[in-house]
C-alpha positions in Angstrom: -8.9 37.4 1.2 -6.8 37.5 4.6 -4.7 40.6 2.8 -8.0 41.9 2.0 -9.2 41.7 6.3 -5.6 43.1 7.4 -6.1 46.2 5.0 -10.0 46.8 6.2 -8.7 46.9 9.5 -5.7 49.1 9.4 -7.8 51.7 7.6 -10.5 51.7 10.6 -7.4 51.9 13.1 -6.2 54.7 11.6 -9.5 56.1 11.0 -9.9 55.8 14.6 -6.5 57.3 15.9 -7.1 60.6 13.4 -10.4 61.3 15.3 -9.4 62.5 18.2 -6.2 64.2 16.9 -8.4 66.0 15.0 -10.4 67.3 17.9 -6.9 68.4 19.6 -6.3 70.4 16.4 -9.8 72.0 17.1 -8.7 72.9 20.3 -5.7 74.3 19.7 -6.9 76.3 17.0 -9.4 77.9 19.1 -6.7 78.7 21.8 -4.5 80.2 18.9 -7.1 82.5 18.1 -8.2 83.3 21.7 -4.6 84.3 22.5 -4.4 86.6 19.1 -7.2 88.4 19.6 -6.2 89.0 23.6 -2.8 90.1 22.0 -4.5 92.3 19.3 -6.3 94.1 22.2 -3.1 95.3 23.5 -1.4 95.8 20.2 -3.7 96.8 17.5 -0.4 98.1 15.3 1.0 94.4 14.6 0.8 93.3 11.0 -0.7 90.5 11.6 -3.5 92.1 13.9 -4.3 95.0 11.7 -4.4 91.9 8.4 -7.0 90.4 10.4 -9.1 93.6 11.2 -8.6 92.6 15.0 -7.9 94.8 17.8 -8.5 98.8 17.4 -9.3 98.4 14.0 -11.7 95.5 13.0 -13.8 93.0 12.9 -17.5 93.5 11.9 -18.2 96.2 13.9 -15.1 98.7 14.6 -15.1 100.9 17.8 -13.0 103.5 15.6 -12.6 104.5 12.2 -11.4 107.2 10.4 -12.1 108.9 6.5 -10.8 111.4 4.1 -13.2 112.9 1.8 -12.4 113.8 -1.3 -10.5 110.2 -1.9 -9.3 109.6 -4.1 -8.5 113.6 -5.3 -7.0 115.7 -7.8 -3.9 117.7 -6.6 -5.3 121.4 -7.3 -3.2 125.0 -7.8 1.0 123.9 -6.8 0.2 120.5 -5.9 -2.3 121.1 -3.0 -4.2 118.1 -1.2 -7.0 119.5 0.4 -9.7 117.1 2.2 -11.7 116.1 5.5 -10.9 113.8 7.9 -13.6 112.1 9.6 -13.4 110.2 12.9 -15.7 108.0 14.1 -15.7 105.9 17.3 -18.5 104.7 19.5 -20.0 107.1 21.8 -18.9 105.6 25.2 -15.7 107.6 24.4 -17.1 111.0 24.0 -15.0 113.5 25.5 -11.6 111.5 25.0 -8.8 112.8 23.1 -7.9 111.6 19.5 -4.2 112.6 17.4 -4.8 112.7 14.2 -1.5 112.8 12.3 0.1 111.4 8.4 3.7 111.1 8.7 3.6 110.1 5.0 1.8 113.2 4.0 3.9 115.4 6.0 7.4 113.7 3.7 5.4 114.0 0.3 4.8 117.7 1.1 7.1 120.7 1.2 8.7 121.0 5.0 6.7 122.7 7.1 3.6 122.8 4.7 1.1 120.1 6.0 -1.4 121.9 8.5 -4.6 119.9 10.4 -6.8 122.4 11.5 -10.6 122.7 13.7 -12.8 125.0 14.8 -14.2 123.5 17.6 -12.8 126.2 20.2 -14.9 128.8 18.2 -11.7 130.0 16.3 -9.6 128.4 13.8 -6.9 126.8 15.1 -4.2 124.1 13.8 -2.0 122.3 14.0 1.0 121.2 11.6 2.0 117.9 10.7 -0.8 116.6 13.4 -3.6 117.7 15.7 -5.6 116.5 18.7 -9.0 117.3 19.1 -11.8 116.2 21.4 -14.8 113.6 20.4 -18.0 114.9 20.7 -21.3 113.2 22.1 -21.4 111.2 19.7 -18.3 110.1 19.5 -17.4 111.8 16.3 -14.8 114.4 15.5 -13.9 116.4 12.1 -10.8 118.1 10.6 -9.5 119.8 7.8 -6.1 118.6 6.1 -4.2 120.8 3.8 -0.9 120.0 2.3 1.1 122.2 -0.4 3.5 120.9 -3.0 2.5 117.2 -2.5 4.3 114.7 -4.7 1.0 112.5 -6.3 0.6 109.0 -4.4 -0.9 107.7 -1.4 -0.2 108.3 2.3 -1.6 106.5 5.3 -3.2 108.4 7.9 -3.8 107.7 11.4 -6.1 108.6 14.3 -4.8 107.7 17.6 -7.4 107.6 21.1 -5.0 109.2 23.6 -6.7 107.2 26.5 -7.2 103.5 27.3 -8.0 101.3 25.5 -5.7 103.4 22.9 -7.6 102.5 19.7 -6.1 103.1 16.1 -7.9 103.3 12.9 -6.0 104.0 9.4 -7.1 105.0 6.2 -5.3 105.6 3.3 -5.4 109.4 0.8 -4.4 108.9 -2.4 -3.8 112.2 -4.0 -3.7 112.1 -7.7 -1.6 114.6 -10.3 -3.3 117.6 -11.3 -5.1 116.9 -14.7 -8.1 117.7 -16.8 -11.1 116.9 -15.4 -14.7 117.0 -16.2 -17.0 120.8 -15.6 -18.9 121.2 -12.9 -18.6 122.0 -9.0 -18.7 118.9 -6.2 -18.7 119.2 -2.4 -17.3 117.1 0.2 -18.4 115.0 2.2 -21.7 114.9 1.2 -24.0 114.4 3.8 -22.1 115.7 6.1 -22.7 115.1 10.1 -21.9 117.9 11.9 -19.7 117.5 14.9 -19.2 119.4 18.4 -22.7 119.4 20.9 -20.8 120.4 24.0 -20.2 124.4 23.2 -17.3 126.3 23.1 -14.8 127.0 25.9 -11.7 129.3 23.7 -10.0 130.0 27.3 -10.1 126.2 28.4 -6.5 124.8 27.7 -6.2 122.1 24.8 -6.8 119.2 24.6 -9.4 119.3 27.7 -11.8 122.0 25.9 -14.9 121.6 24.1 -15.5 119.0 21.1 -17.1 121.9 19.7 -20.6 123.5 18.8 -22.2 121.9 15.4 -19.0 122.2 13.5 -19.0 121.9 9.6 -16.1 121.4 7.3 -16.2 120.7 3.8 -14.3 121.1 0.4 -15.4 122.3 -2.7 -13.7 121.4 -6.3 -14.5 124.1 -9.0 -13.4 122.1 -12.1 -13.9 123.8 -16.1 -12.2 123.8 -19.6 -8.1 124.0 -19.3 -9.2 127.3 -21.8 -10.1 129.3 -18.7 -6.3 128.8 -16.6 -5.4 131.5 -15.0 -8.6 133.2 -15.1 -10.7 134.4 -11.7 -13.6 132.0 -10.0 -15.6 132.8 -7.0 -17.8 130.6 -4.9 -20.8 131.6 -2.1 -23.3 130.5 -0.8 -26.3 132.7 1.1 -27.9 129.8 2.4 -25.2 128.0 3.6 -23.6 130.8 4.8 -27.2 132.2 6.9 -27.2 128.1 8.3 -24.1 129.3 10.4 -24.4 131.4 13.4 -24.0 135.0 13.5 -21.3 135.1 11.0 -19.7 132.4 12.1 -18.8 130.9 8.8 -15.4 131.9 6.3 -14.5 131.0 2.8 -10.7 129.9 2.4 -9.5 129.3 -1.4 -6.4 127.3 -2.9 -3.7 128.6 -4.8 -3.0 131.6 -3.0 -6.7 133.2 -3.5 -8.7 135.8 -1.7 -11.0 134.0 1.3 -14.2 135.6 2.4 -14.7 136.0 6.5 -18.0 137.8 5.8 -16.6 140.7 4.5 -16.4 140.3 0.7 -19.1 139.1 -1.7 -17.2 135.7 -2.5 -13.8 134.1 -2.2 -12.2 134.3 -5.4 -9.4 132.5 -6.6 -7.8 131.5 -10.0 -8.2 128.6 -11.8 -5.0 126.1 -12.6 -3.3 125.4 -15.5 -5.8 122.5 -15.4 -8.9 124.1 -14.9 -9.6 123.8 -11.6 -9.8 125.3 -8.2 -10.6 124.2 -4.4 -12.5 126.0 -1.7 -12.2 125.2 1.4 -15.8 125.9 4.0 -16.0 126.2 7.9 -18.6 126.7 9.6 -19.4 127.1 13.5 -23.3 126.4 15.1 -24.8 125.5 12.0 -28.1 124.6 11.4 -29.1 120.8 9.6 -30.1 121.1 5.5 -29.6 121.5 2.1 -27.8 124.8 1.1 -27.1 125.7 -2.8 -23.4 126.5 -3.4 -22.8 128.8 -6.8 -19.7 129.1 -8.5 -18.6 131.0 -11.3 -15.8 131.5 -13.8 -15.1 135.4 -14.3 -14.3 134.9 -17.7 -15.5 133.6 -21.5 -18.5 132.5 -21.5 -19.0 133.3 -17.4 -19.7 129.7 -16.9 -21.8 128.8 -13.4 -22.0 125.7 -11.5 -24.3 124.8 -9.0 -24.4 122.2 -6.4 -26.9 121.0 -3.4 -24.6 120.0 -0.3 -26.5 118.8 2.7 -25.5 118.9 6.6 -26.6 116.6 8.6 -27.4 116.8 12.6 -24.8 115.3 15.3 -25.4 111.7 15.0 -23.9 108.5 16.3 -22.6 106.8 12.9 -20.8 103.6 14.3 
């Protein structure tokens, strides 16, 4: 009975003496976490910050991220990668500079052959390997990527806010092998939200000129039967074309085709040994709705694909 007692009452004691050292744990656990997240603030590229979605990336609600679109996508023509890249940050930073750059693209890809490029000065301009452009009201900003003879994988890439408090958000592409896909014609992104409300100023030196004037970029995948390689395609688009203003729109192909600045009927290219074919769309003061894009396949059976893409006003989106 007395062993009985003496084992009740050790168990209470220690019962006792683990309370508060588990409120200490408590506390320091809090403090742990209080001092990561002020670190992550100041160093959003540590492992361990960007695993726990803290600092420039994370958490529930991100101040900046960034998007490709296609992705995943089908290398088209020599291995090309062609895709948007959407960033998106809150609007309080509208009007700072953002580098967007992909050192992992740029060593998949023949030297010299990875090229970032905008409109938003009311030309095209770009910008190889990386390229800094200007958020708009909104906070947004939009690029095209194009890459030529890509090995097939993925590459990380990164959009950098040049100014405090020097946020980072990553994303990854993967770029698949050209192959056989299924017919039919697809356009991205899809809704797009046009970016650029502050104008254009062409003779104001970069980075410090306008985000740009309701910019639209998107890619268009032409895929059909592997019969039909080699063979001429051509894509248009009258209404999305008339959305842009005052000619202020051009057609650039893949695989070394013929683009349309307004003065051809369509840009024509030739599908791969695969079938397919990209098209690549920019356009400068466009106005908000659906267009229909056409495509067709100058040979066989002239098959024609059709496809409803919609833009979307400037619009916060985070």
């Amino acid at each position: 009975m007395n062993v009985r007692r003496s084992l009740m009452r050790l168990t209470a004691l220690t019962v006792v003496v683990a309370m508060p050292l588990m409120g200490m744990a408590g506390v320091a656990s809090a403090k742990t976490a209080k001092a990561t997240t002020a670190k992550c603030a100041k160093h959003a590229y540590a492992k361990k910050c960007l695993a726990a979605g803290g600092g420039a990336t994370g958490g529930a609600s991100p101040q900046i991220t960034v998007t490709a679109d296609p992705n995943p996508l089908v290398e088209t023509g020599q291995s090309e990668v062609h895709t948007i890249i959407q960033v998106e940050t809150l609007p309080s930073f509208a009007g700072d500079a953002v580098t967007i750059s992909s050192q992992q693209l740029v060593s998949s890809c023949e030297p010299d052959s990875v090229f970032f490029d905008t409109v938003r000065t009311g030309e095209e301009v770009g910008g190889m390997d990386s390229i800094t452009v200007i958020l708009d009201d909104d906070g947004n900003a939009t690029v095209g990527l194009q890459g030529y003879n890509c090995a097939p994988g993925s590459s990380v890439i990164e959009a950098d806010l040049d100014v405090a408090p020097y946020l980072t958000a990553l994303t990854t592409l993967i770029a698949n092998p050209p192959v056989v896909t299924a017919p039919g014609l697809t356009g991205y992104p899809n809704n797009e939200v046009e970016t650029g409300d502050t104008g254009n100023t062409a003779m104001a030196p970069a980075p410090n000129n306008a985000s740009g004037d309701s910019d639209v970029y998107a890619v268009f995948y032409v895929e059909d039967s592997p019969v039909y390689a080699e063979q001429n395609v051509e894509i248009s688009s009258g209404q999305l074309e008339a959305r842009c203003g005052d000619d202020q729109w051009d057609w650039f192909p893949g695989n070394n085709g013929d683009p349309d600045f307004g003065d051809t009927p369509a840009a024509t290219t030739t599908l791969d040994d695969d079938g397919n074919a990209v098209f690549v769309f920019k356009g400068i003061s466009c106005a908000a709705g659906s267009s229909q894009v056409i495509a067709d396949v100058l040979a066989g059976t002239h098959d024609t694909f059709t496809f409803e893409y919609t833009i979307d006003p400037p619009a916060p989106t985070i």
